[in-house]
PLY file of the C-alpha trace (Angstrom):
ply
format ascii 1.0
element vertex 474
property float x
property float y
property float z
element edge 473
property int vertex1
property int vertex2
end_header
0.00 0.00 0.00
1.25 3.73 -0.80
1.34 6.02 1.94
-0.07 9.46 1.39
3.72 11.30 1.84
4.72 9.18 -0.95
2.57 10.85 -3.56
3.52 13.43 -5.67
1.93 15.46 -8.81
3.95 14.24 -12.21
4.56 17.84 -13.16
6.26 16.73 -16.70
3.12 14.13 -17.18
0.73 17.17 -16.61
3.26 19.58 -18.93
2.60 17.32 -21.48
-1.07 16.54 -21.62
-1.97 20.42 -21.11
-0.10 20.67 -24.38
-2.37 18.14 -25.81
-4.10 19.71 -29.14
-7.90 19.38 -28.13
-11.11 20.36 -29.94
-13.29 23.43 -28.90
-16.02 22.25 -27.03
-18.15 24.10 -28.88
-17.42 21.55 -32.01
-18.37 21.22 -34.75
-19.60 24.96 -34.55
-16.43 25.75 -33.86
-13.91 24.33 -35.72
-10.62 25.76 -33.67
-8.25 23.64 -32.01
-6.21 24.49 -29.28
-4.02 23.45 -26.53
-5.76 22.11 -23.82
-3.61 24.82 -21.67
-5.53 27.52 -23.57
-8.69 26.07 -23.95
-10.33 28.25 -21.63
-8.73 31.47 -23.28
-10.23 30.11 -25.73
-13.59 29.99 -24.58
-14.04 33.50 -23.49
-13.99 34.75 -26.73
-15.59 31.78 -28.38
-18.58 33.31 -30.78
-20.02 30.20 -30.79
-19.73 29.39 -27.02
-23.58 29.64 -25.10
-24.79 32.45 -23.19
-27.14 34.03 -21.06
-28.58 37.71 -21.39
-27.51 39.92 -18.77
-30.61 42.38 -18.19
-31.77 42.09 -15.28
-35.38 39.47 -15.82
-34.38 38.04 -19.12
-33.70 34.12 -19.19
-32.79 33.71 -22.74
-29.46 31.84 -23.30
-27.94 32.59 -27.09
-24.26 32.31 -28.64
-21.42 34.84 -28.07
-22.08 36.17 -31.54
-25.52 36.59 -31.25
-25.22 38.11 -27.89
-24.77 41.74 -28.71
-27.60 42.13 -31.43
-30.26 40.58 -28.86
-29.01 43.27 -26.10
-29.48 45.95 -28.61
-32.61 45.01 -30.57
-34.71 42.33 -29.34
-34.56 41.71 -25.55
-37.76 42.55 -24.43
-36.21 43.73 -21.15
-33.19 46.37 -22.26
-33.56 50.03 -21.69
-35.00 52.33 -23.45
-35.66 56.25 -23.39
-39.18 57.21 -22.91
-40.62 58.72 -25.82
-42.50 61.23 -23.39
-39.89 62.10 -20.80
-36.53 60.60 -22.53
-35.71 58.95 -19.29
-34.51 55.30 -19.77
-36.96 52.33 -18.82
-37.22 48.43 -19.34
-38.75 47.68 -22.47
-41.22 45.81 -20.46
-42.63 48.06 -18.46
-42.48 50.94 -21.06
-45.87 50.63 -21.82
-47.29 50.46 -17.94
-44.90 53.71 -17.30
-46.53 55.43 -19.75
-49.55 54.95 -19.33
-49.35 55.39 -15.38
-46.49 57.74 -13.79
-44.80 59.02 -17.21
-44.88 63.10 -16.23
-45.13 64.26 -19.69
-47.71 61.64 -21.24
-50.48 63.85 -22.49
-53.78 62.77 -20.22
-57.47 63.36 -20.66
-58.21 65.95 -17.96
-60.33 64.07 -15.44
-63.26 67.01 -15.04
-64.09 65.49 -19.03
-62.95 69.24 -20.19
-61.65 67.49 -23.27
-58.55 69.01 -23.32
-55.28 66.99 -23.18
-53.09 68.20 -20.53
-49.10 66.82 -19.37
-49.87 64.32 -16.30
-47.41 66.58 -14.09
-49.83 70.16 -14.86
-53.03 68.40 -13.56
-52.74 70.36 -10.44
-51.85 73.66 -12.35
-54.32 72.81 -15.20
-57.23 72.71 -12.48
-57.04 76.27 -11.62
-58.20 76.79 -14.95
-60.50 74.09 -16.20
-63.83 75.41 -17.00
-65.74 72.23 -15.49
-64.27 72.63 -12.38
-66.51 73.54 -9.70
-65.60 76.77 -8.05
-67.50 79.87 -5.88
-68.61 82.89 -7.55
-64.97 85.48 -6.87
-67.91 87.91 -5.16
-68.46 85.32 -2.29
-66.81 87.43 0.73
-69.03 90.07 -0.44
-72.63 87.55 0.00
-72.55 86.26 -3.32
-74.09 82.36 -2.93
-73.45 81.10 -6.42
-71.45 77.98 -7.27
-71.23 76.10 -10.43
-68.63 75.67 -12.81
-65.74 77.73 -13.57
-67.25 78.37 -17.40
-70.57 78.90 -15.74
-69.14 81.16 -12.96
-67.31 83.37 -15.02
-70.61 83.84 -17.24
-72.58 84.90 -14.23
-69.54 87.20 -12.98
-69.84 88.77 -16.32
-73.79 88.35 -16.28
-74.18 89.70 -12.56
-72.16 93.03 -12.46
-74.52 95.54 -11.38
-76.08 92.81 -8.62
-72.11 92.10 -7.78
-71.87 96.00 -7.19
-74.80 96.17 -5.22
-73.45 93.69 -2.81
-69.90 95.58 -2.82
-71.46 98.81 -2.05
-73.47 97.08 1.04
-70.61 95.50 2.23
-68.49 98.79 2.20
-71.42 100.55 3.71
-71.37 98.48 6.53
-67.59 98.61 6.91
-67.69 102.12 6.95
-70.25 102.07 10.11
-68.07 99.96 11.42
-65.66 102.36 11.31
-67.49 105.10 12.24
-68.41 103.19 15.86
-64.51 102.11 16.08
-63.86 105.88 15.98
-66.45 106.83 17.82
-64.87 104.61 20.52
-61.42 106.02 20.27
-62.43 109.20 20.42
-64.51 108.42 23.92
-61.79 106.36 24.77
-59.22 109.42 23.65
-61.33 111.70 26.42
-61.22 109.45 28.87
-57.37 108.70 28.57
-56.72 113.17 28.23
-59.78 113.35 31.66
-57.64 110.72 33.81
-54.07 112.90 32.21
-55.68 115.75 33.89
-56.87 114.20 37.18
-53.34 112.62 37.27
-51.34 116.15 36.96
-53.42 117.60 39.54
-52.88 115.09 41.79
-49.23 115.32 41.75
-49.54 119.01 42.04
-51.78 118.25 45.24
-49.15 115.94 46.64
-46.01 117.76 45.78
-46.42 120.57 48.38
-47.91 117.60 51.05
-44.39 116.05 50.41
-42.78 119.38 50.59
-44.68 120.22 53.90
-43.79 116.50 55.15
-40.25 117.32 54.37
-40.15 120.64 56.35
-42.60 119.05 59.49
-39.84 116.02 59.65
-37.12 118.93 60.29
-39.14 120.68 62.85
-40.42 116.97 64.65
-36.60 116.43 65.04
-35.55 119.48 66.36
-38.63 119.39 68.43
-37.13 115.78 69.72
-33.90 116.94 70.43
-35.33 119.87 72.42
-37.89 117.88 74.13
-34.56 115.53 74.96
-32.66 118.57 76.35
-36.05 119.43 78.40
-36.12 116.31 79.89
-32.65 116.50 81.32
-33.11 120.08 82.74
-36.12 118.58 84.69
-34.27 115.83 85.85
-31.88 117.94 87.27
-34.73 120.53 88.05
-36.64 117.75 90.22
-33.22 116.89 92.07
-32.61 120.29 92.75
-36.94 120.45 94.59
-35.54 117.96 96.64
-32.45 119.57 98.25
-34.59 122.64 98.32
-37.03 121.05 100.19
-34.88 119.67 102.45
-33.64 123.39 102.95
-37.07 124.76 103.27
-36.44 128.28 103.95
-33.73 130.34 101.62
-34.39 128.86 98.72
-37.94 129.72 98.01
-37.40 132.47 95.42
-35.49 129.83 93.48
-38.07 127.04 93.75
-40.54 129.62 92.38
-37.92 130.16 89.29
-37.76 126.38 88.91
-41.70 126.04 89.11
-42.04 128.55 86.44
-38.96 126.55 84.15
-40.98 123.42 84.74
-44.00 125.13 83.30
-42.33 126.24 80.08
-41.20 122.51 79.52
-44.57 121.21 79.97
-45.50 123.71 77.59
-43.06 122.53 75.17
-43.70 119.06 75.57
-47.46 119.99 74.60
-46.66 121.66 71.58
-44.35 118.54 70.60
-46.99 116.18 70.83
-49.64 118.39 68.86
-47.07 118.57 66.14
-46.44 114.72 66.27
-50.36 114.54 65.97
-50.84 116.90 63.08
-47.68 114.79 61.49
-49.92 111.45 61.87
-52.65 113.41 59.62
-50.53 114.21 57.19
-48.80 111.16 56.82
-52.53 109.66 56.66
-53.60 112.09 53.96
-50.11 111.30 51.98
-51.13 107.25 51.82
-54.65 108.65 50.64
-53.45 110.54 48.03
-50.46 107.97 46.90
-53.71 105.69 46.56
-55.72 107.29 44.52
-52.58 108.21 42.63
-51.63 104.76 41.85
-55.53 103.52 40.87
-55.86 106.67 38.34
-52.31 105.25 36.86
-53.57 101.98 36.38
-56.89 103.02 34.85
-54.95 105.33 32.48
-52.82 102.11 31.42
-55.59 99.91 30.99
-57.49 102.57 29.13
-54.45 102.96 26.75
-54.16 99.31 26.32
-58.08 98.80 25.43
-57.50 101.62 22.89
-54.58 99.71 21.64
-56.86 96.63 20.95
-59.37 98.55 19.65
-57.81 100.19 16.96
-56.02 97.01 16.16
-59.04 94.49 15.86
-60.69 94.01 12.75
-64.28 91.64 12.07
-63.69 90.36 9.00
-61.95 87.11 10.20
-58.68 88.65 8.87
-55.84 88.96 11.20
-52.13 90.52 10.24
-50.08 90.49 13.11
-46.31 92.25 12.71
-43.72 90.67 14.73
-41.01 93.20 15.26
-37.35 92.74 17.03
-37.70 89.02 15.63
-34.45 87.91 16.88
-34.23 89.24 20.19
-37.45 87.56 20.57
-36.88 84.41 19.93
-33.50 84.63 21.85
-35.86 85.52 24.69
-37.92 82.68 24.17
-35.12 79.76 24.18
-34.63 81.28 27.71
-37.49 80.61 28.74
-39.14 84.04 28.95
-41.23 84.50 27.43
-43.11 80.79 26.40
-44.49 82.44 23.44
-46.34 85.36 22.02
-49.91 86.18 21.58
-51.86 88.79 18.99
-54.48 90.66 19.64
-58.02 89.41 19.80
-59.85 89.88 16.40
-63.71 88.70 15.07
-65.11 87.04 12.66
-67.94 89.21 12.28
-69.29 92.46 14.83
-70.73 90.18 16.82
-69.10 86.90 16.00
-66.62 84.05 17.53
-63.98 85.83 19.09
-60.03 84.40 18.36
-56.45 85.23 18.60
-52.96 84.16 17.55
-50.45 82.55 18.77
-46.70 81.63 17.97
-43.27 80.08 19.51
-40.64 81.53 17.35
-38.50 78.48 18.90
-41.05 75.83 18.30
-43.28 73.86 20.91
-43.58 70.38 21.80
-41.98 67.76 18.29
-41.04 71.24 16.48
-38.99 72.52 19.87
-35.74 74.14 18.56
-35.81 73.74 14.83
-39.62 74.56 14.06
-41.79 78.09 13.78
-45.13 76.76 15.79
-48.58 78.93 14.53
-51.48 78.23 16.62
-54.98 79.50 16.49
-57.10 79.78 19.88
-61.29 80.32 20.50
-61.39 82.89 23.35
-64.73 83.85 25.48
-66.51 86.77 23.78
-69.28 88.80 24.15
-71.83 87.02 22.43
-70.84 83.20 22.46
-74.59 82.35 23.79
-75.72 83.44 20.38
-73.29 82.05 18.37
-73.49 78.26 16.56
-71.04 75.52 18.66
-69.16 73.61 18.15
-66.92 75.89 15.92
-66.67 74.65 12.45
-65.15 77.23 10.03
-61.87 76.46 8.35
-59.09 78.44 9.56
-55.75 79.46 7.33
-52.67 80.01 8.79
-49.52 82.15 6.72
-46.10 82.92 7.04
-46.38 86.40 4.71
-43.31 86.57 1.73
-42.08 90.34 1.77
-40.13 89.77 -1.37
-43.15 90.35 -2.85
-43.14 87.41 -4.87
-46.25 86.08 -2.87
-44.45 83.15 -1.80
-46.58 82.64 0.99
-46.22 79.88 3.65
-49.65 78.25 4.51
-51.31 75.21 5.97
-54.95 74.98 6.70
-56.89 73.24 9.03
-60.90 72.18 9.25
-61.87 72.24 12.78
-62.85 68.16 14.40
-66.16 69.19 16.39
-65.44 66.04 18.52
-62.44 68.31 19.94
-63.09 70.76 23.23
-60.82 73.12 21.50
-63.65 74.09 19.11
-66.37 73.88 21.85
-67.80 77.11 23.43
-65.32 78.68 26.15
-65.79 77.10 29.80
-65.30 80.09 31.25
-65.69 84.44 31.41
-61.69 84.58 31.54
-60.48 80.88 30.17
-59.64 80.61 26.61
-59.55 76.70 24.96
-56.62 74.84 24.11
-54.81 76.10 21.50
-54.82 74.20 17.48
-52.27 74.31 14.94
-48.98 73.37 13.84
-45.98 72.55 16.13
-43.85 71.96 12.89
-45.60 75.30 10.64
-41.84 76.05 9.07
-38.69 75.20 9.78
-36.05 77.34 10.82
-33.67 77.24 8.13
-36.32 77.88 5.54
-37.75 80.30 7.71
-34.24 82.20 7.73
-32.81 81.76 4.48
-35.85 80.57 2.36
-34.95 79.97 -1.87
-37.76 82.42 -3.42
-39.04 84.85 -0.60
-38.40 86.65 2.13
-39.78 85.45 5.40
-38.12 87.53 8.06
-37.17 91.10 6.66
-35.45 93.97 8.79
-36.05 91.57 12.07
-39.73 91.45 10.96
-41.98 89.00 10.80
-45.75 88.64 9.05
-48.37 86.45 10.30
-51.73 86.24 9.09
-54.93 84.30 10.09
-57.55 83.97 7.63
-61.20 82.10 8.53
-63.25 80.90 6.14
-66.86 82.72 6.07
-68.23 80.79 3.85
-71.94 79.69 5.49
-71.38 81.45 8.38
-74.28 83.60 8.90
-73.64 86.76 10.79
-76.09 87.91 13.71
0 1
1 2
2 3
3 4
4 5
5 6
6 7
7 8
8 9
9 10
10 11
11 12
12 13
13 14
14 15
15 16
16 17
17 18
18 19
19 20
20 21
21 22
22 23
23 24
24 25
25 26
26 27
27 28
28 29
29 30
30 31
31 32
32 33
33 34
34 35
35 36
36 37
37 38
38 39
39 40
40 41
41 42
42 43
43 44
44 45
45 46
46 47
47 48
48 49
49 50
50 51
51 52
52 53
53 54
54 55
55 56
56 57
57 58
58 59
59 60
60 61
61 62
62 63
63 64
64 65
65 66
66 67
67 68
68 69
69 70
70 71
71 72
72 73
73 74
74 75
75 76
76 77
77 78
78 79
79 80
80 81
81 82
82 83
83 84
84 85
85 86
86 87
87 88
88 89
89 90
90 91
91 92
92 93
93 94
94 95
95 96
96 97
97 98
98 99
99 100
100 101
101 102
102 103
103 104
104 105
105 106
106 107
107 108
108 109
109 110
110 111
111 112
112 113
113 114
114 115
115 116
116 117
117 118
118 119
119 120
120 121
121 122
122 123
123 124
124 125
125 126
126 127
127 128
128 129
129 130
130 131
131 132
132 133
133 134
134 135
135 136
136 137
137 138
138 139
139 140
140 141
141 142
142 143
143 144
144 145
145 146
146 147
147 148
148 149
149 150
150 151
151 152
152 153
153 154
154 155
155 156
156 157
157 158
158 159
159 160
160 161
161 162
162 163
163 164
164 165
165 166
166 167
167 168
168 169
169 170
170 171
171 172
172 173
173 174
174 175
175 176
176 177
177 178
178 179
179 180
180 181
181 182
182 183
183 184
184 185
185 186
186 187
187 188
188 189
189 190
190 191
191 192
192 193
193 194
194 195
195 196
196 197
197 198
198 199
199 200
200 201
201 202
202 203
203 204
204 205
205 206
206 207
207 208
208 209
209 210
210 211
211 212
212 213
213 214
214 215
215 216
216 217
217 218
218 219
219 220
220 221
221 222
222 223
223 224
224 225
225 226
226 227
227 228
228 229
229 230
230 231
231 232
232 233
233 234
234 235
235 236
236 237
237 238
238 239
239 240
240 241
241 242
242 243
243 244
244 245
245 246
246 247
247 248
248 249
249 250
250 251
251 252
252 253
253 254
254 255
255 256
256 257
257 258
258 259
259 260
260 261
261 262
262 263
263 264
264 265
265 266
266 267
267 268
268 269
269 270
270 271
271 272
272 273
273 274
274 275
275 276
276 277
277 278
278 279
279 280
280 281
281 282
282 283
283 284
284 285
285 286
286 287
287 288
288 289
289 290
290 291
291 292
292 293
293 294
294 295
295 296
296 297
297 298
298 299
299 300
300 301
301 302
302 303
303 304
304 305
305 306
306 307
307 308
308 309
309 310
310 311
311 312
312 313
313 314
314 315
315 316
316 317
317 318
318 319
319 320
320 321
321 322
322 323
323 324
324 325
325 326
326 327
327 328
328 329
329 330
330 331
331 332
332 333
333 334
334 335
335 336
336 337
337 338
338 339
339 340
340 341
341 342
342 343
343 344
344 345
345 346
346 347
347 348
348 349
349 350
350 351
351 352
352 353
353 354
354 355
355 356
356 357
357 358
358 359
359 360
360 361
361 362
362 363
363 364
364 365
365 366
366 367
367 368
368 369
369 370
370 371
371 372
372 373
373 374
374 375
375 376
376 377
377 378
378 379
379 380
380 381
381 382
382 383
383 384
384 385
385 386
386 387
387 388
388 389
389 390
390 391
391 392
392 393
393 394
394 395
395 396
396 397
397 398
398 399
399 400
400 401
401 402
402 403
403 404
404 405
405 406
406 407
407 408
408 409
409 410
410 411
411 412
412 413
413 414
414 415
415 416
416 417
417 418
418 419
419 420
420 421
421 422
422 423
423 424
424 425
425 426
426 427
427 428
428 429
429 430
430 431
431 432
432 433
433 434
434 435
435 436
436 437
437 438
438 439
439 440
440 441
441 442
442 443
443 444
444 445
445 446
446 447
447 448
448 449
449 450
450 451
451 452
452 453
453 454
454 455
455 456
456 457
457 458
458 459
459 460
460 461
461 462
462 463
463 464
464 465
465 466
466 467
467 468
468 469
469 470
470 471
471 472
472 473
């Protein structure tokens, strides 16, 4: 038996056979012949030798020569440019790409306008497709007609002098509006100049009290020190009695002197405490009048913030609110102070659902630190038991573009009447829980935005717009 250390390759047996002339497998297609040392050289460049397609979901096998043509021309599964968008696509699926996600395929437009419209300007070819239902462009003014756009713009063209009408009645009534908003400012203006002049003449009143305190403290201390001085001379005066009395006899002329020097200290001691009484008075009067002083100050700064609010609030259901020192504001607010900022209250109508905005220029709750947040809140108003609940109008909310490109930011919302937020306020002084968006923007688009202008000279423009539309006003 051989032992496994005892074998060894024949390296001149193998040198020989690999130069053994062989046949191509391939034979008789091919007829080469080769050593079998290069027979697989041979073989990857054989024309004849078999082969399977590369693309990617074709099975068909073919010869070397063949190989190239069928890649080219006739695999079902090469790519191919789009004839619609020139991007390349499998063969196979050409016709399902085309028909289904191709952006420039010509489609019918699917409001049966009969016009043939790019798939990708659908959503820019409905803002003009006549059979597209749309409101009448008079609506804000009480114009009810809907139909579609073809029809609409008929009737706009059809309806001027009744579109006029309802103009002129809408201006009307804005313009009474205005009239009672200045009305108010002006009562509010006399009221504000009435507690100006109560104010100055109460500081003229209390000036000469302080100056009179001033002077009375002077003569209460030198009054003190005398009364101090008085004291010790009838100390001594009442030690003096006592040796006299002892004496009894030559010193009655001077007792009588002392008697008379204990009088005019009593005297003096009187007159001390009268002043210290009349000083109690006018310290009380002082507290009186540093009273009244400080409730006519905060009257006059709540009367000058109601006039603020009312010359900012409109009834339309419009809000702009103007954001000023944007920076230092929001610097403010990643400290903590303050939370966030709130507009003033505005209306949808004179006597309608009373709101207000709110914003974190550092984000709130997911959108903390890399998000604007715009919220919208339902605050108690004057005439809530009238009014329809739950709330139900939808509510627009817009970062304003000042490049004047009207690249506005905007997201909408329709209010869930499920929610308490759109339920009538609980409470005289307790507003509902705020709705919006915690991620509205974020801050890098919000800063350096590619087409408008967000933020200019540290300003910032919200705006809040509610949808009217079926809201009937009381």
């Amino acid at each position: 038996m051989v032992s496994e250390p005892a074998v060894f390759q024949d390296n001149c047996c193998k040198r020989e056979i690999s130069n053994l002339e062989v046949y191509c497998t391939n034979s008789p297609a091919c007829s080469s012949v080769v050593t079998l040392h290069h027979l697989q050289d041979h073989l990857r460049s054989c024309q004849y030798e078999q082969l399977q397609c590369c693309n990617p979901g074709c099975e068909t096998v073919l010869q070397r020569r063949y190989l190239q043509e069928h890649l080219t021309n006739t695999c079902p599964h090469r790519l191919e440019p789009c004839i619609h968008c020139q991007q390349p696509h499998r063969l196979s699926l050409m016709q399902d790409h085309v028909q289904n996600s191709c952006p420039e395929t010509e489609v019918d437009c699917p409001n049966n306008c009969s016009q043939k419209v790019p798939r990708h300007k659908l959503t820019e070819h409905r803002d003009s497709c006549p059979e597209v239902h749309v409101a009448c462009s008079y609506q804000r003014f009480g114009c009810s007609v809907q139909d579609k756009r073809a029809k609409v713009k008929l009737h706009e063209d059809a309806a001027v002098n009744h579109h006029m009408l309802l103009v002129l009645r809408s201006n009307t009534h804005l313009e009474q509006q205005v009239e009672v908003l200045q009305e108010e400012a002006q009562l509010r203006q006399q009221e504000v100049q009435t507690d100006s002049l109560l104010l100055t003449d109460m500081q003229k009143k209390i000036r000469p009290l302080l100056q009179q305190n001033s002077s009375h403290e002077h003569i209460i201390s030198a009054a003190q020190r005398t009364l101090s001085r008085q004291e010790d001379v009838l100390s001594t005066i009442q030690l003096e009695i006592q040796q006299v009395s002892r004496g009894l006899g030559p010193g009655l002329e001077e007792l009588e002197q002392l008697r008379k020097s204990l009088d005019a200290v009593i005297e003096e001691v009187s007159a001390t405490e009268a002043l210290k009484e009349h000083l109690g008075t006018l310290e009380e009067n002082l507290k009186h009048h540093s009273g009244l002083l400080d409730l006519h100050a905060a009257q006059l700064n709540r009367n000058k913030q109601h006039l603020q609010e009312l010359e900012a609030t409109s009834y339309d259901g419009r809000l702009i609110w103007k954001i000023d020192d944007f920076r230092n504001r929001r610097e403010a607010e990643t400290k903590g102070q303050p939370p966030c900022l709130s507009s003033a209250p505005f209306y949808t109508g004179r006597c309608g659902y009373k709101m207000a905005a709110k914003v974190y220029l550092n984000g709130d709750g997911e959108g903390r630190g890399n998000h604007l947040s715009l919220y919208v809140v339902l605050m108690p108003g004057d005439f809530d038991a009238l009014l329809t609940w739950p709330f139900r109008q939808t509510v627009s909310l817009s970062v304003l573009d000042q490049s004047g490109a009207g690249n506005h930011r905007s997201l909408s919302f329709r209010p869930d009447p499920t929610s308490k937020s759109f339920q009538r306020p609980a409470g005289e002084f307790v507003s509902n829980v705020a709705v919006g968006f915690p991620c509205f923007i974020p801050n890098n688009m919000l800063e350096t935005p590619r087409n408008a202008a967000y933020v200019n000279d540290d300003t910032l423009f919200v705006k809040v717009k509610v949808d009217l539309a079926g809201l009937e006003q009381l």
